[in-house]
C-alpha positions as CSV (number, residue, x, y, z in Angstrom):
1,X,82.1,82.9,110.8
2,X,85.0,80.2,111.2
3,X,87.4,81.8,113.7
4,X,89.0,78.1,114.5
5,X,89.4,75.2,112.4
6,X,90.1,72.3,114.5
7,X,92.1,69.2,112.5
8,X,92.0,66.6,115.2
9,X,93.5,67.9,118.5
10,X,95.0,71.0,116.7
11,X,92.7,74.7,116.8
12,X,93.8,77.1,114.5
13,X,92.7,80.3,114.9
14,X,91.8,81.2,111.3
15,X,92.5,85.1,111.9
16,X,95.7,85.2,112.6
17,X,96.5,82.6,109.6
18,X,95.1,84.7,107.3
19,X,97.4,87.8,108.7
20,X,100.3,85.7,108.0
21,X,99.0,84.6,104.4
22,X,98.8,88.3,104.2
23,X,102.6,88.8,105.4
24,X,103.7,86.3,103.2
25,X,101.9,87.8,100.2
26,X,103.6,91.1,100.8
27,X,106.9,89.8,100.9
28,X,107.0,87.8,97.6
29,X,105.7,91.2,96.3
30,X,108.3,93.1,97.6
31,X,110.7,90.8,96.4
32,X,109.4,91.2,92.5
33,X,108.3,94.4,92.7
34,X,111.4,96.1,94.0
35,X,114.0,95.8,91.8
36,X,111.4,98.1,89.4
37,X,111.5,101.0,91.4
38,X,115.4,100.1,92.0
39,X,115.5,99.1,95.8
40,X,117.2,96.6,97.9
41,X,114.6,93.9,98.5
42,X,116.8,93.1,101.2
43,X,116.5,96.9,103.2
44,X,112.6,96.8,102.6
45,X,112.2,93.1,104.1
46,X,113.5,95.2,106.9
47,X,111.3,97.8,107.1
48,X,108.8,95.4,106.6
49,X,110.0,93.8,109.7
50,X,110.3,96.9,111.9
51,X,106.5,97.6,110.8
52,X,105.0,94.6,111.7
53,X,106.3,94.9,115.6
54,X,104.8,98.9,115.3
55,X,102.1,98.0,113.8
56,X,101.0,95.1,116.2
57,X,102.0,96.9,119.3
58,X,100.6,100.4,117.8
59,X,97.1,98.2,116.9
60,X,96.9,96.6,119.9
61,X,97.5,100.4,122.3
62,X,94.7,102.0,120.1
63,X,92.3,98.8,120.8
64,X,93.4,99.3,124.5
65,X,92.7,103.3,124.2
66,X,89.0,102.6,122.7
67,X,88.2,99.8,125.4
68,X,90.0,101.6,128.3
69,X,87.8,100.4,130.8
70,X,88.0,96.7,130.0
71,X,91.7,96.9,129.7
72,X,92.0,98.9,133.0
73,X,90.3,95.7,134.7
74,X,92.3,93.2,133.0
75,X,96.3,94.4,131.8
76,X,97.1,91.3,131.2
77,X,94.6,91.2,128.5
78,X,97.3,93.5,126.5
79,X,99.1,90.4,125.9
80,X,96.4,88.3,124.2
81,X,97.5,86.8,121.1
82,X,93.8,87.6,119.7
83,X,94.1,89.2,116.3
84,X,90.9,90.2,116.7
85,X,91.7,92.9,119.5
86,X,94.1,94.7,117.0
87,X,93.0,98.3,115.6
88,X,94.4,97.6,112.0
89,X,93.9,100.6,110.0
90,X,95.3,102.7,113.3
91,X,98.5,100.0,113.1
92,X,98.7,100.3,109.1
93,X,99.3,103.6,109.7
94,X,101.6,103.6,113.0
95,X,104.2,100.9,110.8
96,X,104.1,103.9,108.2
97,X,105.6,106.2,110.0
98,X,107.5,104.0,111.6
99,X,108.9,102.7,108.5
100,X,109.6,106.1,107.2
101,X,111.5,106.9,110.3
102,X,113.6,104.1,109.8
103,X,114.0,104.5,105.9
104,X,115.1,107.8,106.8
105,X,117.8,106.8,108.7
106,X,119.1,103.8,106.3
107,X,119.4,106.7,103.5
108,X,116.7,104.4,101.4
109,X,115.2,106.3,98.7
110,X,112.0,108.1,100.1
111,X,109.2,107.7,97.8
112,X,111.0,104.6,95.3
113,X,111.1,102.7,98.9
114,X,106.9,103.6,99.4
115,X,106.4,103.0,95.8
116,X,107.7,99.6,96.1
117,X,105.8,98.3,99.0
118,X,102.9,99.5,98.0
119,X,101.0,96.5,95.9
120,X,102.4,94.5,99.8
121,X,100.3,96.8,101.7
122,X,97.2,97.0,99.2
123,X,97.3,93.4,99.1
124,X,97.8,92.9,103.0
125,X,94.7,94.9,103.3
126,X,93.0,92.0,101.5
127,X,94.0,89.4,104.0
128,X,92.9,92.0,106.6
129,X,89.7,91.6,105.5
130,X,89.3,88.0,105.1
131,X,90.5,87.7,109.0
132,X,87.7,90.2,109.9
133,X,85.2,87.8,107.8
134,X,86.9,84.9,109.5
135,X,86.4,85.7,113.0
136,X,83.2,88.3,113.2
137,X,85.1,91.4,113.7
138,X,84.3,95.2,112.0
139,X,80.8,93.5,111.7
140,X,78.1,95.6,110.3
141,X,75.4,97.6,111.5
142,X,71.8,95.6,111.7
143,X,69.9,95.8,108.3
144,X,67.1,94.5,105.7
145,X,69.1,94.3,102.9
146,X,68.9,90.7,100.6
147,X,72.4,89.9,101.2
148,X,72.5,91.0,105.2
149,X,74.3,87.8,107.1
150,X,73.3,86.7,110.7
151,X,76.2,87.8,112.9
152,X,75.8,87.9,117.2
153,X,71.8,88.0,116.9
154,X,71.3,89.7,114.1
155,X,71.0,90.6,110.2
156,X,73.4,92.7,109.3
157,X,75.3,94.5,107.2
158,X,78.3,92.1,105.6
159,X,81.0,94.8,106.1
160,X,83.5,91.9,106.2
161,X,82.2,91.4,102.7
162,X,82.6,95.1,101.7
163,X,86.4,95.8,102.9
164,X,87.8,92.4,101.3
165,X,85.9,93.9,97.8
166,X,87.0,97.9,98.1
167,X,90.5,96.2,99.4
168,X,90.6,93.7,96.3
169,X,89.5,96.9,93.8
170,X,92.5,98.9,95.1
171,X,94.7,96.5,95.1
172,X,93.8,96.0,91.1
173,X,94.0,100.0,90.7
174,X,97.4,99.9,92.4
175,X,98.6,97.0,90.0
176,X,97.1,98.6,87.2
177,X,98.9,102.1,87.9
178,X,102.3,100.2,89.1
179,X,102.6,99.5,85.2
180,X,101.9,102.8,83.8
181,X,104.4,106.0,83.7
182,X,103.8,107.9,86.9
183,X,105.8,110.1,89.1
184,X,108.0,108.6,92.1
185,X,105.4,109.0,95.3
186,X,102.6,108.5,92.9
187,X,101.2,104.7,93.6
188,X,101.7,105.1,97.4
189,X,99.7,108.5,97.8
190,X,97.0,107.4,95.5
191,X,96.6,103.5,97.6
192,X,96.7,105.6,100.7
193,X,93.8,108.0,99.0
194,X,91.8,104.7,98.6
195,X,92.2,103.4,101.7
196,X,91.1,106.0,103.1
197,X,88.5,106.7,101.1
198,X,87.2,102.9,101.6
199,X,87.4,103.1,105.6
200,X,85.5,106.4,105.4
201,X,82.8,104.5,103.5
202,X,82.6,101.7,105.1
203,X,82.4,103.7,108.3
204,X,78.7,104.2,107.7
205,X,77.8,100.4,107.3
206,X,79.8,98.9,110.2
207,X,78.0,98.6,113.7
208,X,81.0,99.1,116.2
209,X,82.0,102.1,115.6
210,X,83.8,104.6,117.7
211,X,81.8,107.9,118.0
212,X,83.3,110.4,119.2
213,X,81.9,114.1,119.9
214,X,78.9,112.7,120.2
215,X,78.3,112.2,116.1
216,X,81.6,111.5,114.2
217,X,82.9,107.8,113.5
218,X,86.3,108.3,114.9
219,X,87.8,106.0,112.2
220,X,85.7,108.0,109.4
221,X,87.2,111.2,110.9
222,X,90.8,109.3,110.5
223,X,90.0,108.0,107.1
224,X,89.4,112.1,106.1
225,X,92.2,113.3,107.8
226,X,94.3,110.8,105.3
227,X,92.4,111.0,102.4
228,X,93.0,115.0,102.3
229,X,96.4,114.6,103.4
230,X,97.5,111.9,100.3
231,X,95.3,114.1,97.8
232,X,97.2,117.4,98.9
233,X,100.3,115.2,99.0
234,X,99.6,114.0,95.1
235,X,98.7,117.7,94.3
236,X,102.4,118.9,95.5
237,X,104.1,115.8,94.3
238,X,103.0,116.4,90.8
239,X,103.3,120.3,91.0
240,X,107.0,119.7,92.3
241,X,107.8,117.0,90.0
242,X,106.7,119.2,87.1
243,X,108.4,122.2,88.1
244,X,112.0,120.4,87.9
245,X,111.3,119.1,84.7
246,X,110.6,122.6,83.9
247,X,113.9,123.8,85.1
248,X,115.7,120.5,83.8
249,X,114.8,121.5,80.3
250,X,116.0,125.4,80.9
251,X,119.2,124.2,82.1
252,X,119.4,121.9,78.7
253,X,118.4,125.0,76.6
254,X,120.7,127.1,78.3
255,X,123.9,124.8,77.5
């Protein structure tokens, strides 16, 4: 793991560069990608700004809540500019419903706006993983497979390895679908299926996980909860969306 590359005097933390590689990724996708789905570039890169303060402050409360005692010792700590102390998937999803709040309010087109930032999210996830690889985070659970890595003592798991793949995958599926004929609400239900499909199974391969009640992965339990929610979503989408066209082409026959 290369968490800092040092160039003379200067340390850069590796992590957090990759984040904002990420950012900057999303935005030029934004940029090209709305104007498809017939939004204001403009009024997303604002969203997109309003998510990224939820998101880091939302990551950084749910690292706090899961380490409670080490942040009870040490406040301060809350401040760290560590990306590494950042809950991502619990931020990804925070900035969502932030970002639908605030869409809501600036009368932006609901699932067109969610549409359009979706290849910036699937390929933010990317990034995501590459800072995890970069600085030893989500690592994976000690194991005797061929391609297990030494990480903090041990052979493990390359988990790291795993997310930036399943992340790259999606991110192809969502550019893939993007380009076909689909319903509005479509791309960003089905990216947040595999998402959450992804965490759920990468869940069993990491070796910091979260139990909670004594047997469940809290972030596999999470990763269910959204992956039944965007399926049901698709399911309704697609039922509603075919029931107007339905009474579109009564209305037509009728006149």
């Amino acid at each position: 793991m290369f968490p800092i590359l040092q160039i003379g005097p200067l340390a850069l933390r590796l992590p957090g560069l990759f984040l904002l590689m990420g950012i900057w990724a999303g935005t030029y996708l934004i940029d090209r990608e709305a104007p498809r789905h017939k939004v204001s570039a403009a009024a997303l890169n604002n969203l997109v700004l309003y998510g990224l303060v939820a998101a880091i402050v939302g990551a950084r409360l749910v690292y706090a809540l899961r380490y409670l005692s080490i942040y009870a010792d040490d406040p301060l700590s809350l401040f760290s500019l560590n990306p590494s102390t950042l809950a991502f998937t619990e931020g990804i999803l925070i900035a969502l419903i932030v970002v639908l709040g605030v869409a809501q309010r600036q009368h932006l087109p609901f699932w067109p706006s969610l549409d359009a930032l979706t290849p910036s999210l699937a390929a933010f996830a990317i990034f995501v993983g590459v800072a995890h690889l970069s600085s030893g985070d989500a690592f994976g659970a000690p194991s005797s497979v061929p391609w297990a890595i030494e990480l903090w003592g041990a052979q493990r798991h390359p988990t790291q390895v795993y997310e930036i793949l399943l992340a790259a995958l999606s991110f192809l599926v969502v550019w893939r679908l993007g380009r076909m004929p689909s319903f509005s609400g479509f791309l960003i239900l089905a990216w947040l299926a595999m998402a959450a499909g992804s965490r759920v199974l990468l869940e069993a391969f990491r070796g910091d996980s979260v139990i909670v009640f004594g047997l469940l992965r809290a972030a596999q339990l999470l990763g269910l909860v959204v992956l039944t929610a965007a399926m049901a979503g698709l399911h309704l989408r697609a039922r509603r969306v075919l029931e107007q066209a339905e009474t579109t082409g009564q209305v037509k026959k009728a006149t």
